[in-house]
MDTraj code that builds the backbone (N, CA, C; nanometers):
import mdtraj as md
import numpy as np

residues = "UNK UNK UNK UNK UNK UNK UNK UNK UNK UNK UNK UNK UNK UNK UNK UNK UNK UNK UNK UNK UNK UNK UNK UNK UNK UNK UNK UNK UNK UNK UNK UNK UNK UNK UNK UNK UNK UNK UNK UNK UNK UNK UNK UNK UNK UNK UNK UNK UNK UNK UNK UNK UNK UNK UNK UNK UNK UNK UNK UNK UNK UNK UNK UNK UNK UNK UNK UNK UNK UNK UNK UNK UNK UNK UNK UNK UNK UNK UNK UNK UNK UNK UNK UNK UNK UNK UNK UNK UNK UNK UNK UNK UNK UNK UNK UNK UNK UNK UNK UNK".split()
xyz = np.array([
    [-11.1773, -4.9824, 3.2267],
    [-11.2793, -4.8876, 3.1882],
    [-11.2698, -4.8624, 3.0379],
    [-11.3774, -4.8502, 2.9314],
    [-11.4009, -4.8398, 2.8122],
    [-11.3914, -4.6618, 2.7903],
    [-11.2996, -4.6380, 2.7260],
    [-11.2990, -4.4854, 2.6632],
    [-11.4051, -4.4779, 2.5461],
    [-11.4503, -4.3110, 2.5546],
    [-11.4984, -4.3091, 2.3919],
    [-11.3924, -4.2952, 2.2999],
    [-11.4103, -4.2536, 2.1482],
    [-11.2958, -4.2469, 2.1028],
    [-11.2644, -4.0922, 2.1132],
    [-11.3163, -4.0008, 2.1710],
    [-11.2953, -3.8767, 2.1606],
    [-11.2015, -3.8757, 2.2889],
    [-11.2425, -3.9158, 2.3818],
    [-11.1323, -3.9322, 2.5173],
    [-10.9507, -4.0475, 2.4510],
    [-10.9799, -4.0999, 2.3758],
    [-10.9033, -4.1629, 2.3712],
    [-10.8029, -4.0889, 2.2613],
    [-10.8626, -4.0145, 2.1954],
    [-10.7706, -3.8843, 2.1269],
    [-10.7569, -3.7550, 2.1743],
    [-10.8208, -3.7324, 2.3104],
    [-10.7817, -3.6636, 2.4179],
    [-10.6440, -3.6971, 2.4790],
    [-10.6587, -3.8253, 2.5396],
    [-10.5534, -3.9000, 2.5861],
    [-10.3782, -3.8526, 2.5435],
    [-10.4439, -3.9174, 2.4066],
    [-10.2956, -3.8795, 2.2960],
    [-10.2546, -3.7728, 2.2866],
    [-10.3527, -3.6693, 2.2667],
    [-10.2770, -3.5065, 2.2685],
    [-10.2292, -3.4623, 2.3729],
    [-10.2928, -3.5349, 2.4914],
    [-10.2161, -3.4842, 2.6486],
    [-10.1262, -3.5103, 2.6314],
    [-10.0430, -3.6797, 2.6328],
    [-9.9740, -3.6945, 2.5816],
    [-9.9009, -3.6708, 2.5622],
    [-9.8909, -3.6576, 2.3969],
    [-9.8172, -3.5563, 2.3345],
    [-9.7111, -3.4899, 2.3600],
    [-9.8672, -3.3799, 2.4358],
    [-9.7906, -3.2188, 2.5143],
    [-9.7091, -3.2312, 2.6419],
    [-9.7549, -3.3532, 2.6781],
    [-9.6514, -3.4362, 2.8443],
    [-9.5299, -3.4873, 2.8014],
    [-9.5244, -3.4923, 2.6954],
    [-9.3992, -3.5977, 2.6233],
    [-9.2998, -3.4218, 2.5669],
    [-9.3270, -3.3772, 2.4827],
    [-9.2643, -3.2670, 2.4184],
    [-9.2165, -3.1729, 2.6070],
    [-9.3204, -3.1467, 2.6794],
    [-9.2553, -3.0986, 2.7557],
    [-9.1578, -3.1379, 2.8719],
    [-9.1527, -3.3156, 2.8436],
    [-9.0350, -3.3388, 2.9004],
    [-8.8932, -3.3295, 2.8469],
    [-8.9222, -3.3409, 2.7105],
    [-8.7704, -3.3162, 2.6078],
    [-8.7378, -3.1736, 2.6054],
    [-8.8499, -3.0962, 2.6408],
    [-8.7967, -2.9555, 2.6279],
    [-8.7260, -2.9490, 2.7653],
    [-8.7597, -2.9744, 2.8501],
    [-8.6787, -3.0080, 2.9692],
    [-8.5466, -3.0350, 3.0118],
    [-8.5920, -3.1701, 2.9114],
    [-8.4054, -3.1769, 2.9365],
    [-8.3361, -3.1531, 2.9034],
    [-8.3355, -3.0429, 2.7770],
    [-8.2046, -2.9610, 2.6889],
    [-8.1612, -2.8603, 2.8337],
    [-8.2494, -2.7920, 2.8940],
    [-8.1804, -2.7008, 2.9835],
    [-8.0919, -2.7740, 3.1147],
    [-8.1775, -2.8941, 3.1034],
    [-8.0735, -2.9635, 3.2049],
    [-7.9768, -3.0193, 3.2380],
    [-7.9599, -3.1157, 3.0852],
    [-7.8742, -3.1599, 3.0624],
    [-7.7396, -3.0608, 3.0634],
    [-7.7739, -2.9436, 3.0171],
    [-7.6518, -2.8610, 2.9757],
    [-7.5936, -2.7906, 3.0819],
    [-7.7189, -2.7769, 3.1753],
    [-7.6534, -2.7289, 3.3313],
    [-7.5468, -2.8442, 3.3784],
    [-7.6064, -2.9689, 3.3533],
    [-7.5052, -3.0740, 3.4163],
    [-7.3663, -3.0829, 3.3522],
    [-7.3877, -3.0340, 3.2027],
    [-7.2464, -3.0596, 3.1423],
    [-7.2227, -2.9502, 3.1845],
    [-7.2018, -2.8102, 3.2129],
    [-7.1834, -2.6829, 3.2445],
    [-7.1317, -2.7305, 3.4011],
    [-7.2037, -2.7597, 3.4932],
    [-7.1299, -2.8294, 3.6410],
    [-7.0188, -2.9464, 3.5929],
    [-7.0341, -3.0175, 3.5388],
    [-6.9541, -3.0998, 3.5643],
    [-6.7597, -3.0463, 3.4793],
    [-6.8146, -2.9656, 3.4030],
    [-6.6572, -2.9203, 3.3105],
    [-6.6719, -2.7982, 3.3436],
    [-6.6995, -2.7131, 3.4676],
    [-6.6507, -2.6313, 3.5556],
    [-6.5012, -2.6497, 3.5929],
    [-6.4472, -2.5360, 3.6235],
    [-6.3268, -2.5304, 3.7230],
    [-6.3582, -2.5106, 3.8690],
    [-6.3088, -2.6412, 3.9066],
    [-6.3113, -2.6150, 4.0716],
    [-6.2540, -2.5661, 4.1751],
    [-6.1228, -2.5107, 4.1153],
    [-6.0721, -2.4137, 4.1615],
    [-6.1404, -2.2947, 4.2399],
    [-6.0619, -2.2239, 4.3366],
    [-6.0910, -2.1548, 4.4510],
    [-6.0835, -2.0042, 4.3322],
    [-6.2171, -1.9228, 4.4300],
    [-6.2702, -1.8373, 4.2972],
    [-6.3237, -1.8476, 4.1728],
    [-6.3164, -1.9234, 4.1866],
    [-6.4083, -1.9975, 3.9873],
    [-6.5375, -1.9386, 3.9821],
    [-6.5882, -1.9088, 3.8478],
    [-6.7408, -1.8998, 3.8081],
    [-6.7731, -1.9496, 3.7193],
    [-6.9170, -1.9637, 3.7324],
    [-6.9801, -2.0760, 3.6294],
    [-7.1403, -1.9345, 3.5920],
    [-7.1325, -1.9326, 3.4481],
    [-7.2137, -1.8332, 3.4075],
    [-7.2091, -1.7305, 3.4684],
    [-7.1027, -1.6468, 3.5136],
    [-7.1123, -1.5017, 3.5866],
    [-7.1285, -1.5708, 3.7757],
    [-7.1551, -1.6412, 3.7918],
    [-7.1723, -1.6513, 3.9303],
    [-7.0687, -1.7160, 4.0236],
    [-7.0212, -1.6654, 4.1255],
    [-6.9077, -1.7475, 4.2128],
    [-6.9594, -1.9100, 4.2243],
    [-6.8701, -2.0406, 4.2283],
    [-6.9418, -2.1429, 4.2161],
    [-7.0353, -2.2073, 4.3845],
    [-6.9702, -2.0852, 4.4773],
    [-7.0943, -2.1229, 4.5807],
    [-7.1809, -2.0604, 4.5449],
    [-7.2287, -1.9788, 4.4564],
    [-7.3539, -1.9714, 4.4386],
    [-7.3886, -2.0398, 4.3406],
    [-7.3386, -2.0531, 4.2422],
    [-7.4124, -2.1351, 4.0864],
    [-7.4575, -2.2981, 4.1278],
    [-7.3625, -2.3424, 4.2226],
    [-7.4210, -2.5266, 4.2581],
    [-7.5163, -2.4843, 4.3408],
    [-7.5417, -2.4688, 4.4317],
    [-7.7296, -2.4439, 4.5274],
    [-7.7882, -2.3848, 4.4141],
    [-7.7948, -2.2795, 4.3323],
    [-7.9026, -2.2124, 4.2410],
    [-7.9157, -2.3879, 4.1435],
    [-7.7919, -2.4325, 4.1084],
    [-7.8040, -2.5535, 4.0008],
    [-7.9260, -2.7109, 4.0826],
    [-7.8609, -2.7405, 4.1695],
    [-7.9393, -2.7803, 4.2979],
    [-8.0623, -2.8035, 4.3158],
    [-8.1487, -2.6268, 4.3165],
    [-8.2718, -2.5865, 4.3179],
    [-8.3546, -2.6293, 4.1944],
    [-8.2461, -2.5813, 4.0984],
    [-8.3061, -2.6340, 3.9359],
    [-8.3154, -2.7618, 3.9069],
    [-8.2424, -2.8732, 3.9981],
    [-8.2424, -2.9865, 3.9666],
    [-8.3506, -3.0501, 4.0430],
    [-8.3961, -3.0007, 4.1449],
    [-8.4715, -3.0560, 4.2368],
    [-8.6518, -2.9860, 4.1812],
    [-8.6609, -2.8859, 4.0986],
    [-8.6935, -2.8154, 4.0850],
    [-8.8100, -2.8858, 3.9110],
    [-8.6510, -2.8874, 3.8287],
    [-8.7141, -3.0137, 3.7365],
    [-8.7664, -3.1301, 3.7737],
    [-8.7313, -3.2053, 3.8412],
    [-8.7533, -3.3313, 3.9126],
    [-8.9004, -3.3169, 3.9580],
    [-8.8911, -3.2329, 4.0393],
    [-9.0563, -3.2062, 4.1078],
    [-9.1562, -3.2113, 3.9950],
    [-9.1147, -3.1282, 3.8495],
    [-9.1997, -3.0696, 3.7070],
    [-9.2142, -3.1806, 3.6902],
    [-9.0895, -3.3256, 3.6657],
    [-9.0920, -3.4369, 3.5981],
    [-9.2069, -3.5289, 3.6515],
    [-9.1754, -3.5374, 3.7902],
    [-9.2985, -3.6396, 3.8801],
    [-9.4239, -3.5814, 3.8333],
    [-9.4503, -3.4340, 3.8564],
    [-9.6061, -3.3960, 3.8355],
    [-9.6773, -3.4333, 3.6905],
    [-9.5927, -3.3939, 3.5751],
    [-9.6058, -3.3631, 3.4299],
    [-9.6042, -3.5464, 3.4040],
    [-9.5263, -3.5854, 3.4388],
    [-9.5210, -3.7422, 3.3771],
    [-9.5774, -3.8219, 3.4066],
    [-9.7181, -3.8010, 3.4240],
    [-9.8106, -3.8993, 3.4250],
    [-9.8963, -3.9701, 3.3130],
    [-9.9886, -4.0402, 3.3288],
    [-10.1035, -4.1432, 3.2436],
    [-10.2430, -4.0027, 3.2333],
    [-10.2460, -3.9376, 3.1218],
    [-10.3536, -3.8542, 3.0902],
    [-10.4867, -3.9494, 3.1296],
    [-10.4977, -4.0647, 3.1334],
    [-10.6402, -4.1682, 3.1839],
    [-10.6163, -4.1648, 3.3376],
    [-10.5013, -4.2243, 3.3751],
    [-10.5023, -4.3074, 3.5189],
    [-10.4463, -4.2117, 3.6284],
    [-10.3888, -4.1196, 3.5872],
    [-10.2832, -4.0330, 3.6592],
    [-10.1637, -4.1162, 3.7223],
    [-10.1504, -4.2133, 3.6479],
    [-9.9987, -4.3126, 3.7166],
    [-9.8773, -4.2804, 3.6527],
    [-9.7778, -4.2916, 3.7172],
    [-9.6275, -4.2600, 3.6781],
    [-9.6016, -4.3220, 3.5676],
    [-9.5512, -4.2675, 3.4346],
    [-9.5043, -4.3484, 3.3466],
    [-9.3622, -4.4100, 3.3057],
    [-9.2901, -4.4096, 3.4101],
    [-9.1976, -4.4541, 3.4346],
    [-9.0844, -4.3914, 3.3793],
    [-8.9777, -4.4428, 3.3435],
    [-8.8543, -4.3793, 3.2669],
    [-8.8407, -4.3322, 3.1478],
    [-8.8721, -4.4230, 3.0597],
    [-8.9325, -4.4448, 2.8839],
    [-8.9577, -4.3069, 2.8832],
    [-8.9065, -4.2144, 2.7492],
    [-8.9349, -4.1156, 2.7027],
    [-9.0984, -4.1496, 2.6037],
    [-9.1067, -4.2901, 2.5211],
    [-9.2296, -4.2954, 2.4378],
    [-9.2653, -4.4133, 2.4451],
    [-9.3326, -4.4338, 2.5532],
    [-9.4188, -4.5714, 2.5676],
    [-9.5494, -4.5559, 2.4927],
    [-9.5709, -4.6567, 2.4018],
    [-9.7131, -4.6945, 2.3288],
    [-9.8688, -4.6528, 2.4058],
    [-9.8143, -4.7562, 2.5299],
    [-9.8934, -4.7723, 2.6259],
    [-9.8932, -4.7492, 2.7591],
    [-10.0024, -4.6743, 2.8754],
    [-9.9449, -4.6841, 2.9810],
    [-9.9554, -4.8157, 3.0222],
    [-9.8676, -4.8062, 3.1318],
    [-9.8494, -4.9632, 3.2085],
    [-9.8912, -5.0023, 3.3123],
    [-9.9585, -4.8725, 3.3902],
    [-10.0484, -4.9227, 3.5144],
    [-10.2206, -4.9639, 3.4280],
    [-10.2572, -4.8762, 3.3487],
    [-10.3605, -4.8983, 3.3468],
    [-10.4510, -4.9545, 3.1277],
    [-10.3505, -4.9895, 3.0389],
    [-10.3378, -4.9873, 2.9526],
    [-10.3527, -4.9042, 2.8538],
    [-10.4363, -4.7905, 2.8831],
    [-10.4974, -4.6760, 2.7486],
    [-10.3915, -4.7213, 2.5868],
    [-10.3989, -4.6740, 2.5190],
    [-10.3143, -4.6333, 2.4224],
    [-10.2512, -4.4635, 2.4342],
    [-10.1200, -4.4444, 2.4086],
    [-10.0721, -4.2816, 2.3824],
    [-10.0037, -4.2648, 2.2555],
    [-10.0038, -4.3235, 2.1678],
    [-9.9623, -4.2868, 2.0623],
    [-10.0471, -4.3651, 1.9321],
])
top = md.Topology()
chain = top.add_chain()
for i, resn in enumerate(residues, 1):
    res = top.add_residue(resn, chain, resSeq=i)
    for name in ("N", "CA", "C"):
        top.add_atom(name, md.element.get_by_symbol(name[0]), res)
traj = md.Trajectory(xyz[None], top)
């Protein structure tokens, strides 16, 4: 399908704003994971104020939680197709548009 060029700099700013809000993403996540993983696992431990049976299910929720944001948010502003792993692909790959 032929874009105008106004859709096709539509495209890009979606984009964009799909791309920035996946990096904003993963600063909180990443740091939960380093925060779980250099926990003490020791009996009674807390992780941010919380006993660690509660902080891993609340962490859990957040992970499953991003994930869900990631599938919805990370799509093709043209095609609505998954854009795979790639933080800055040129192009999508199901359906070609340009995004940058």
């Amino acid at each position: 399908m032929e874009y105008t060029e106004q859709q096709k700099a539509e495209f890009k700013t979606v984009f964009a704003r799909r791309r920035r809000n996946q990096i904003v993403l993963a600063v909180p996540v990443l740091t939960l994971m380093a925060l779980l993983v250099l926990s003490d696992q020791s009996a009674g431990s807390r992780m941010l104020g919380l006993p660690l049976l509660v902080a891993i299910p609340v962490a859990l929720l957040a992970f499953v939680g991003a994930l869900l944001f990631s599938l919805r948010n990370w799509r093709c502003p043209a095609c609505n197709g998954y854009m795979g792993k790639g933080i800055n692909p040129r192009f999508c790959a199901k359906c070609g548009v340009a995004l940058r």
